[in-house]
C-alpha positions as CSV (number, residue, x, y, z in Angstrom):
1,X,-0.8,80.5,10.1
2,X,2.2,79.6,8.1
3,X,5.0,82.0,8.3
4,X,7.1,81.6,5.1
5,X,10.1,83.0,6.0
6,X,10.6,81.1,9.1
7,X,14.0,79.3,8.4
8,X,13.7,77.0,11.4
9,X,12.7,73.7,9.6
10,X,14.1,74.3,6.3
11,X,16.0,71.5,4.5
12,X,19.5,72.9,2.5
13,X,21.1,70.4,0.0
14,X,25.0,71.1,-0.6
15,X,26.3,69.4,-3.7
16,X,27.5,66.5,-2.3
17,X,23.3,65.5,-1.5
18,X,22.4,66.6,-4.6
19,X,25.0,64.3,-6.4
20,X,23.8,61.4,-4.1
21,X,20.7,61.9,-5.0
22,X,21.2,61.6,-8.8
23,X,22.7,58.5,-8.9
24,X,19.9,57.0,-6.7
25,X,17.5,58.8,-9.2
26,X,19.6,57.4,-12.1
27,X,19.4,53.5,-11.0
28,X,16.2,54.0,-9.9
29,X,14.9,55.5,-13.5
30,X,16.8,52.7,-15.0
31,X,15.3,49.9,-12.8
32,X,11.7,51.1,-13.5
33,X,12.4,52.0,-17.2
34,X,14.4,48.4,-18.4
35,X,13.5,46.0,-15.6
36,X,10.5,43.6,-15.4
37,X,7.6,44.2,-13.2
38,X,8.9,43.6,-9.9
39,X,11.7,45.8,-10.6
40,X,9.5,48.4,-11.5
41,X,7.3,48.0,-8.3
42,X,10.7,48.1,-6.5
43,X,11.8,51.1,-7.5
44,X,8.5,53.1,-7.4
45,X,8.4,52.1,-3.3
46,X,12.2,52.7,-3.1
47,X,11.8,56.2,-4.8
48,X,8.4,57.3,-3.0
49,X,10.9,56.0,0.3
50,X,13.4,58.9,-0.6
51,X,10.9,61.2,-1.4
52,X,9.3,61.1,1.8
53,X,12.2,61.4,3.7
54,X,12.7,64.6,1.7
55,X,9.3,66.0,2.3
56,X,9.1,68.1,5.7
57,X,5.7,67.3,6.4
58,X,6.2,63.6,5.8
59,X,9.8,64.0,7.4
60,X,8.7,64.5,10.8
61,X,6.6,61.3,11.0
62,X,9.3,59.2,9.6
């Protein structure tokens, strides 16, 4: 049963994350939106990479 306020594998993001995040987000947007195919493909694997590692469930495999 899931307990939703069980705080034991929770994730937090401070500001300095956040801000690493967006620039990552910000080349990778800019890769996939002005670059030719490849790039695109690139950045789609190296987004759904960071993703991932974000995602709990997903996390724990990783």
């Amino acid at each position: 049963m899931c307990n939703c306020n069980d705080s034991t594998n929770t994730t937090t993001m401070n500001t300095e994350d956040l801000k690493k995040l967006a620039i990552a987000g910000a080349i990778l947007f800019a890769a996939y939106k002005f670059g030719p195919s490849y790039a695109k493909a690139g950045a789609l694997a190296v987004a759904a990479g960071v993703i991932a590692k974000r995602v709990p469930y997903v996390k724990d495999v990783l």
